[in-house]
C-alpha positions as CSV (number, residue, x, y, z in Angstrom):
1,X,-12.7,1.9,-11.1
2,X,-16.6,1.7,-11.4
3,X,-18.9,0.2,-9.1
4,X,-21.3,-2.0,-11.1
5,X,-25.4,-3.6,-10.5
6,X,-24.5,-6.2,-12.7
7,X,-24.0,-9.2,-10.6
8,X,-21.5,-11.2,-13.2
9,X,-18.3,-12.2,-13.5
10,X,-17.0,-14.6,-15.9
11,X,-16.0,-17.8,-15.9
12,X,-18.6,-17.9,-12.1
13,X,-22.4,-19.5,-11.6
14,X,-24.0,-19.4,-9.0
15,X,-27.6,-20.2,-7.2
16,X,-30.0,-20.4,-3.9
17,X,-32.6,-23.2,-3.0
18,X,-34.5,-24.1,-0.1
19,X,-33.5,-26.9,0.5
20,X,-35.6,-27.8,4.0
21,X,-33.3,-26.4,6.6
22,X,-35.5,-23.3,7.5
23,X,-39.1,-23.9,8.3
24,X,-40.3,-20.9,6.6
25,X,-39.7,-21.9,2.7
26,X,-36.8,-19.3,2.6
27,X,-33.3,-20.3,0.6
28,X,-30.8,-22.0,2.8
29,X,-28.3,-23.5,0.9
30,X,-26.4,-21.7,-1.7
31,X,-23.2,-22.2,-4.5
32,X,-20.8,-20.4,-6.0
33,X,-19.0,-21.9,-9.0
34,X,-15.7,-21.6,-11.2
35,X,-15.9,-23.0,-14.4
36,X,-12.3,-23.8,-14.0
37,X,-9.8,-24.3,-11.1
38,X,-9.8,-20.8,-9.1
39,X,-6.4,-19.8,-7.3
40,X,-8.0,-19.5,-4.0
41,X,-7.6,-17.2,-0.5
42,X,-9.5,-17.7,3.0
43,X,-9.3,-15.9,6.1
44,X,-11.7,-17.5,8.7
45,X,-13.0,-17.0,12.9
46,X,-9.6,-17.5,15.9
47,X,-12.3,-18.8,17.8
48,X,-11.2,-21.6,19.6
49,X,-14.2,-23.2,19.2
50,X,-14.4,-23.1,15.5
51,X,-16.8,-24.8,13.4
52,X,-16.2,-28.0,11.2
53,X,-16.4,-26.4,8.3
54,X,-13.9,-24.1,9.2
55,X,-11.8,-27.0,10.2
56,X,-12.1,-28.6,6.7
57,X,-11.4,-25.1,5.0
58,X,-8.3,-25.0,6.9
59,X,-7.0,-28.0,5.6
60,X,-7.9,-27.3,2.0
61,X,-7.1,-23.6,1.7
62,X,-3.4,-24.5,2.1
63,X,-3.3,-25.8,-1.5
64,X,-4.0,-22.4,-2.9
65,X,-7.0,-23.6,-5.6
66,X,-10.4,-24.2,-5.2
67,X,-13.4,-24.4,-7.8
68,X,-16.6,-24.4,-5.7
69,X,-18.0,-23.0,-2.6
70,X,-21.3,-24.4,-1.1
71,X,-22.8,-22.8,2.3
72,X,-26.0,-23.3,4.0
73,X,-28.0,-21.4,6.4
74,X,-29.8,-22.2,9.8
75,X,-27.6,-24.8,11.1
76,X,-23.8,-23.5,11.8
77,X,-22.3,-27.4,12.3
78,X,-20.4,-26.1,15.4
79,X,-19.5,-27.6,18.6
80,X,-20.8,-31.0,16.3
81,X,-17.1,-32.8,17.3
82,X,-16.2,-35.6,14.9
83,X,-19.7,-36.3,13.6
84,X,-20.0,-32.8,12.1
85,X,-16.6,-32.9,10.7
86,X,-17.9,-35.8,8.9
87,X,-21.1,-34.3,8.2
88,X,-19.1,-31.1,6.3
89,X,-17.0,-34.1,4.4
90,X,-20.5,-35.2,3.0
91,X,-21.5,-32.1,1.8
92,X,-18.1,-31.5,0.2
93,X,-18.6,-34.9,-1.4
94,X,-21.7,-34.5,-2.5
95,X,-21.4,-31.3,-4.1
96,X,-18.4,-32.6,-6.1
97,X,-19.8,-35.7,-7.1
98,X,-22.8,-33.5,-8.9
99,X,-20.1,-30.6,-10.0
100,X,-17.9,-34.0,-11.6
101,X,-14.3,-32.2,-10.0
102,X,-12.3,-33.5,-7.3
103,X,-13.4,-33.2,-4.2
104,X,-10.7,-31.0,-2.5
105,X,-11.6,-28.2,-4.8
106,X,-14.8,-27.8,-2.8
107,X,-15.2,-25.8,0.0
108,X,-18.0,-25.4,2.7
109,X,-19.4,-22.9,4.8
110,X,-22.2,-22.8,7.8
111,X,-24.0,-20.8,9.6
112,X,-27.0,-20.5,12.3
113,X,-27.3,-21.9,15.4
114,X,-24.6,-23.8,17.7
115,X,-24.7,-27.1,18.6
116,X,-27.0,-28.9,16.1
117,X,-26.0,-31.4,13.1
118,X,-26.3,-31.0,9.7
119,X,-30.0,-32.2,8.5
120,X,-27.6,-34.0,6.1
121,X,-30.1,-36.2,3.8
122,X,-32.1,-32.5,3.3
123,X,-29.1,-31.2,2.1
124,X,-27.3,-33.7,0.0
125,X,-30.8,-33.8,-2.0
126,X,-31.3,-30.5,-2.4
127,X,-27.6,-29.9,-4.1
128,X,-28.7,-31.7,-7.3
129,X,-31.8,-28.8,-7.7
130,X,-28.6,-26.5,-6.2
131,X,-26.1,-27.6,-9.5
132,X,-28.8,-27.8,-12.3
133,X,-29.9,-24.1,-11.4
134,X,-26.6,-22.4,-11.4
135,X,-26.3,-20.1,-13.9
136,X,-24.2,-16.6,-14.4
137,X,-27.0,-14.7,-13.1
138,X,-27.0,-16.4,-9.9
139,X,-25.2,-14.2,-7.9
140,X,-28.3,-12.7,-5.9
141,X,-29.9,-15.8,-5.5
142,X,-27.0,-17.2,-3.7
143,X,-26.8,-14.4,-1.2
144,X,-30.2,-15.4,-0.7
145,X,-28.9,-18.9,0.4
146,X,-26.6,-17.3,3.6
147,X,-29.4,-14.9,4.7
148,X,-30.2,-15.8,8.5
149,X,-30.9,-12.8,10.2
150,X,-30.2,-10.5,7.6
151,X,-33.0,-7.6,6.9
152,X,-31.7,-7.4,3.2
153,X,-29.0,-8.4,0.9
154,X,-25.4,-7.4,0.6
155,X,-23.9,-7.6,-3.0
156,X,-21.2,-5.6,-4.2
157,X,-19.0,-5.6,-7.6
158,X,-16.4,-3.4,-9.0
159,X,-15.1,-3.0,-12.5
160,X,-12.0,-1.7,-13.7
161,X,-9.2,-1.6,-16.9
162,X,-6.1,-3.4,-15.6
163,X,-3.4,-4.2,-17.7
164,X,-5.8,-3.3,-20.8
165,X,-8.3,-6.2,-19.7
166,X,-11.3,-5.1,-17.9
167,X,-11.3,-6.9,-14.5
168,X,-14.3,-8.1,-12.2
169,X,-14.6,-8.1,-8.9
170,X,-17.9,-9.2,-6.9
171,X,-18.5,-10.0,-3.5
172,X,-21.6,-11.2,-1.6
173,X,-22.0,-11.3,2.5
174,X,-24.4,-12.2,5.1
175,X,-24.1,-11.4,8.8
176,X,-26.1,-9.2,11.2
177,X,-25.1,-10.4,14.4
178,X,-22.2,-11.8,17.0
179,X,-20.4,-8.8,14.7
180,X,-17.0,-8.4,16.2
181,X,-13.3,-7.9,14.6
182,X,-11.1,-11.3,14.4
183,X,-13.9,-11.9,11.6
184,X,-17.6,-11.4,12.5
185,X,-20.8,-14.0,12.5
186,X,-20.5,-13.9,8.8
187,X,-19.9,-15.1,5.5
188,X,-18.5,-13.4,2.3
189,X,-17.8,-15.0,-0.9
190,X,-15.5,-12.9,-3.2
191,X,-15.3,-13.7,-7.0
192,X,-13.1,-12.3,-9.6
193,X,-11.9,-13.1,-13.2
194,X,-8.2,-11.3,-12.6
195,X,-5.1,-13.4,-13.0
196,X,-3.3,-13.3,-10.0
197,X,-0.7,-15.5,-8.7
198,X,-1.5,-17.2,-4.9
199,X,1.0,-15.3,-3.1
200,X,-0.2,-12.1,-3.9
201,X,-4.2,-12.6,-4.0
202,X,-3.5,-14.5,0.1
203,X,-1.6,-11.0,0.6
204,X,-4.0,-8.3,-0.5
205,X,-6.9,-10.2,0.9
206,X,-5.5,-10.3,4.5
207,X,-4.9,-6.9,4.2
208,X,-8.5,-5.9,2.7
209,X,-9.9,-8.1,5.7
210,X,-7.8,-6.1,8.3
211,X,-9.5,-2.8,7.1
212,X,-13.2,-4.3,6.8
213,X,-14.7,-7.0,8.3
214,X,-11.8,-6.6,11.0
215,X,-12.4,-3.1,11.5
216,X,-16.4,-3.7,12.4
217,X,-18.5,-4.1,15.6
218,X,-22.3,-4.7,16.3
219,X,-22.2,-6.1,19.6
220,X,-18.6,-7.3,20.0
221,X,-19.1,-10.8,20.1
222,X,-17.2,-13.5,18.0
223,X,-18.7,-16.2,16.1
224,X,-17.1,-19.7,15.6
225,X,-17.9,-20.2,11.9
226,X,-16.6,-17.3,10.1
227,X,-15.7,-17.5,6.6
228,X,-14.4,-15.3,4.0
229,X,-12.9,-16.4,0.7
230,X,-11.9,-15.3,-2.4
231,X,-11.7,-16.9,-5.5
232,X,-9.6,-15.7,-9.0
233,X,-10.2,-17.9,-12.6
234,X,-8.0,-15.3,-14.5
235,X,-10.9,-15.0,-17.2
236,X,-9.8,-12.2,-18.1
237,X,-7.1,-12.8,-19.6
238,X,-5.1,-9.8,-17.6
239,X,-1.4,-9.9,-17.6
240,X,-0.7,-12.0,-14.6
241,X,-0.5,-9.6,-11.1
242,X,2.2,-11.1,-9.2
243,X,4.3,-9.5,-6.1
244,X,6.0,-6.6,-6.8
245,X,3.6,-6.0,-10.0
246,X,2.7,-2.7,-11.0
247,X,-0.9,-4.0,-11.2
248,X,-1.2,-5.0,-7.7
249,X,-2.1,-1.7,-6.1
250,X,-5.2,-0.9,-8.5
251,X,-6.3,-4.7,-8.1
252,X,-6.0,-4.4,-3.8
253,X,-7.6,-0.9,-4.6
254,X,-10.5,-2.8,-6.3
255,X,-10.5,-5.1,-3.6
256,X,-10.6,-3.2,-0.2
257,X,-13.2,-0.9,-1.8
258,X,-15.3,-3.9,-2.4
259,X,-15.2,-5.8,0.8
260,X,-15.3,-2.2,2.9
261,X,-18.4,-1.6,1.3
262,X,-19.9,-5.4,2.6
263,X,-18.6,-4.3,5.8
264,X,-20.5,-1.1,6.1
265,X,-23.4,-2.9,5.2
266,X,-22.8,-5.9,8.1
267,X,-22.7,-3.2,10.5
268,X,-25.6,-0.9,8.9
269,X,-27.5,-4.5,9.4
270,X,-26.6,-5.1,12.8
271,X,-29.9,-6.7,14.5
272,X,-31.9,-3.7,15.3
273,X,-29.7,-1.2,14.7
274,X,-30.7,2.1,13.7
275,X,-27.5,4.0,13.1
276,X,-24.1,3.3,11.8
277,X,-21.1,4.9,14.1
278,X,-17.8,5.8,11.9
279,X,-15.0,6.5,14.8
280,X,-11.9,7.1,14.1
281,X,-8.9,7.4,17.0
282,X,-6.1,9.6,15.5
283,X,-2.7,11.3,16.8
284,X,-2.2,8.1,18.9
285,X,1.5,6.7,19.8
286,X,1.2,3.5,17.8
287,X,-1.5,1.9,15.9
288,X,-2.1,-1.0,18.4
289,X,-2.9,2.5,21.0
290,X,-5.3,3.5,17.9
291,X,-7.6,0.0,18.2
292,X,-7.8,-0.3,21.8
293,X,-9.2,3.2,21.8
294,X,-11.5,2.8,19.2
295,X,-12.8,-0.4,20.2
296,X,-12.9,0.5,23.6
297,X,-15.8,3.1,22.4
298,X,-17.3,0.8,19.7
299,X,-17.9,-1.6,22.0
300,X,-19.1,0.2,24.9
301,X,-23.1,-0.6,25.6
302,X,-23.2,2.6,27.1
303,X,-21.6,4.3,24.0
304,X,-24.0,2.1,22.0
305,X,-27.1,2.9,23.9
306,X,-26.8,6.8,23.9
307,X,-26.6,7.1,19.8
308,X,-29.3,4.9,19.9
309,X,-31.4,7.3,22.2
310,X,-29.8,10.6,20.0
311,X,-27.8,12.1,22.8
312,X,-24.9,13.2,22.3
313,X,-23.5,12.1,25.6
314,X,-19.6,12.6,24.9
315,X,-18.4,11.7,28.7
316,X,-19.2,8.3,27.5
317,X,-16.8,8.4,25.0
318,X,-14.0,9.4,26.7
319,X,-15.0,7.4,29.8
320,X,-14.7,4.2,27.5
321,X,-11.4,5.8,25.8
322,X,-9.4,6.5,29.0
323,X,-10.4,2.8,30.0
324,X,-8.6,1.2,27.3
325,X,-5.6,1.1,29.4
326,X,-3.7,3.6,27.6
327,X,-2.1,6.7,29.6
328,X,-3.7,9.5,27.8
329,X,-2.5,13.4,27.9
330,X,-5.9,14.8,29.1
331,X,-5.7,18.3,28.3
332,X,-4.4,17.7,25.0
333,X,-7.6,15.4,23.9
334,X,-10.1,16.2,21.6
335,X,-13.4,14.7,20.6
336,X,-15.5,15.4,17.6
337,X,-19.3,14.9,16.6
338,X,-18.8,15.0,13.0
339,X,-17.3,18.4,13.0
340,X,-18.6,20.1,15.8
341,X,-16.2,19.8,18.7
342,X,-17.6,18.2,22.1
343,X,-14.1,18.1,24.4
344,X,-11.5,19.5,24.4
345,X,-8.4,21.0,27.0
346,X,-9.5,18.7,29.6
347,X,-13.2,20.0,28.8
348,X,-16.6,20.1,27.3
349,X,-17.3,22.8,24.6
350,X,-20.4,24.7,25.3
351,X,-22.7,26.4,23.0
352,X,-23.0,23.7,19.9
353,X,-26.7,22.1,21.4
354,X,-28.4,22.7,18.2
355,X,-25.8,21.5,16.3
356,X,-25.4,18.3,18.0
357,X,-29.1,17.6,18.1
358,X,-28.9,17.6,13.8
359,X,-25.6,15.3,14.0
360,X,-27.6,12.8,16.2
361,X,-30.8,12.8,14.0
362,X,-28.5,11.0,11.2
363,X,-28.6,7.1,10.4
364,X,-24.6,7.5,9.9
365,X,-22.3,9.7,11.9
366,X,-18.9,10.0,12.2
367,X,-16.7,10.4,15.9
368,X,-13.3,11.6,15.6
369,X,-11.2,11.3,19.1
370,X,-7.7,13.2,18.6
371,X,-5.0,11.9,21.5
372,X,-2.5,14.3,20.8
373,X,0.0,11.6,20.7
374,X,1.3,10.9,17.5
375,X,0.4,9.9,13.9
376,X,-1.2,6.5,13.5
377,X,-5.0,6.0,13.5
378,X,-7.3,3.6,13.0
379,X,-11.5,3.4,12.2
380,X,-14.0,1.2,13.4
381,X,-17.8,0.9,11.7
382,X,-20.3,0.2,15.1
383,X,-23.8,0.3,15.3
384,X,-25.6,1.5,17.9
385,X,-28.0,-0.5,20.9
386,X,-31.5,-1.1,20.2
387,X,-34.6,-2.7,21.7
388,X,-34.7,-4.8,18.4
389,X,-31.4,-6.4,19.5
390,X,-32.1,-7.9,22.6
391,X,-36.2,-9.2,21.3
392,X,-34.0,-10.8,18.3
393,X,-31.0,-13.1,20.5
394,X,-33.2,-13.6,23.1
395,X,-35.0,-16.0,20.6
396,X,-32.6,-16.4,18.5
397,X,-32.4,-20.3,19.3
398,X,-36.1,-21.1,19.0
């Protein structure tokens, strides 16, 4: 398996305009196209308040097939009730109408702020521009389309021999903020030209969402219009991956490097962030133990605000860990800064100063807690506290 900088993959165009949503000029609405019927997967927000175009992807993901995915930035269409609803039916329409394929093969995608419509008439006229420009290079152009708050682009593709047929697997994301497992305040758009039957492809993409853009935290808030889909046109030609095929592991392999790779770059994005956390709870009793630990410290402002700051202020970290709710043997706990040991027998470990001061210079470090419990573990990608973060969503709205 290869990682590749060529953002193709047979068989899929794509493109980003601006179609008037955002003031600025930048690209707001964006496609991504299969030249022929895609066997499709979603996994989307369990916010109760989700957004319409979550609502129609619900309904048209059951079907297992799609061909087209059209998103647009600045306006999210959530909390809309039955007028945004219709207003993501438009858009569908709209896009199929230009596309010439059924309008259930279509699915849509929003995000930006809460509570506003769908400037609708900017949108259905800026699809026809959206259509005529797609093209097999578009790839980075419609990442370009999702961008809100994003300080830079996050593409990824893999390549890899599967069956004797080279496969291709690319994915593009957006999301910076409101990052929180469940799904984050993001959207990713996976493409691939394997042949793989539904049941399978829904499968191994749960799973790969479970270990990546589940397993991330900025600021542990959930958004309402979360989105991730993936979509396979079997271009190439593979011998079909079905449940129980020998070809299934390499192609979930492909795909939970992929996406974990978008979801280190969410979190290494987070709205001011300045370093990316890697902790990982281990030796606990079960693995539900393991993610209330960890995202008991991920999600800890105190936690957050210390890496931020460069101190390597442990008694944070096992403050927030014995709060989880989880009876912990004390003396039998140990924490690790990268590999330099902070606590441990009920204690903090003297003597490593210099050490920890070279661990907490680094943009990414990794936290090991060890309960001394059992055998299942679990990691979570956080970002520390900035400034940055609370000048950027205090204005987010205006």
């Amino acid at each position: 398996m290869t990682s590749s900088n060529s953002y193709r993959v047979p068989g899929f165009l794509a493109n980003g305009v601006h179609a008037g949503i955002k003031a600025d000029g930048r690209p707001d609405l964006a496609m991504i196209f299969s030249t022929s019927p895609a066997t499709a997967a979603g996994v989307f927000t369990t916010n109760c308040f989700k957004a319409a175009p979550v609502l129609l992807d619900l309904e048209r993901i059951r079907s297992g097939e799609a061909q087209a995915v059209i998103a647009n930035s600045g306006v999210a269409n959530a909390a809309t009730g039955a007028e945004g609803f219709a207003d993501a039916l438009a858009v569908s329409r709209t896009a199929s109408g230009e596309l010439g394929i059924p309008d259930e093969m279509v699915l849509v995608a929003s995000t930006g702020v809460i509570g506003h419509r769908l400037p609708l008439r900017k949108i259905q006229e800026g699809v026809k521009g959206l259509v005529a420009g797609l093209h097999d290079d578009g790839i980075p152009a419609a990442e370009a389309g999702i961008m809100t708050t994003d300080r830079f682009p996050k593409i990824a593709c893999r390549n890899a021999v599967v069956g004797s047929k080279e496969i291709t697997l690319c994915g593009i994301a957006k999301g910076a903020g409101m990052i929180e497992p469940h799904m984050a305040t993001m959207l990713a758009f996976i493409m691939t030209d394997a042949d793989i039957e539904h049941n399978a492809l829904d499968r191994v993409f749960r799973q790969s969402v479970d270990h990546s853009f589940n397993a991330v935290t900025v600021d542990g808030c959930m958004s309402t219009n979360d989105t991730a889909i993936i979509l396979a046109n079997g271009f190439a030609r593979n011998p079909r991956i079905k449940k129980g095929s020998r070809h299934l592991g390499r192609f979930a392999e492909m795909l939970s490097s992929l996406m974990s790779e978008l979801a280190r770059e969410l979190v290494r994005d987070g709205e001011g962030a300045t370093k990316v956390i890697e902790i990982t709870v281990e030796e606990a009793r079960t693995l539900g133990d393991a993610q209330r630990v960890a995202y008991a410290i991920a999600n800890s402002n105190l936690v957050k605000t210390a890496f931020f700051g460069g101190d390597p202020n442990w008694g944070r970290i096992i403050s927030a860990a014995g709060s989880a709710g989880i009876p912990l043997p004390v003396d039998q706990v140990r924490l690790f800064f990268e590999d330099v040991p902070v606590f441990s027998g009920g204690k903090g470990v003297a003597g490593r100063e210099a050490e920890l001061a070279g661990v907490m210079n680094k943009t990414q470090i990794r936290v090991r807690l060890g309960l001394g419990m059992g055998r299942r573990s679990w990691t979570v990608f956080a970002a520390d506290l900035s400034f940055d973060y609370v000048k950027i969503n205090a204005h987010y709205h205006t």
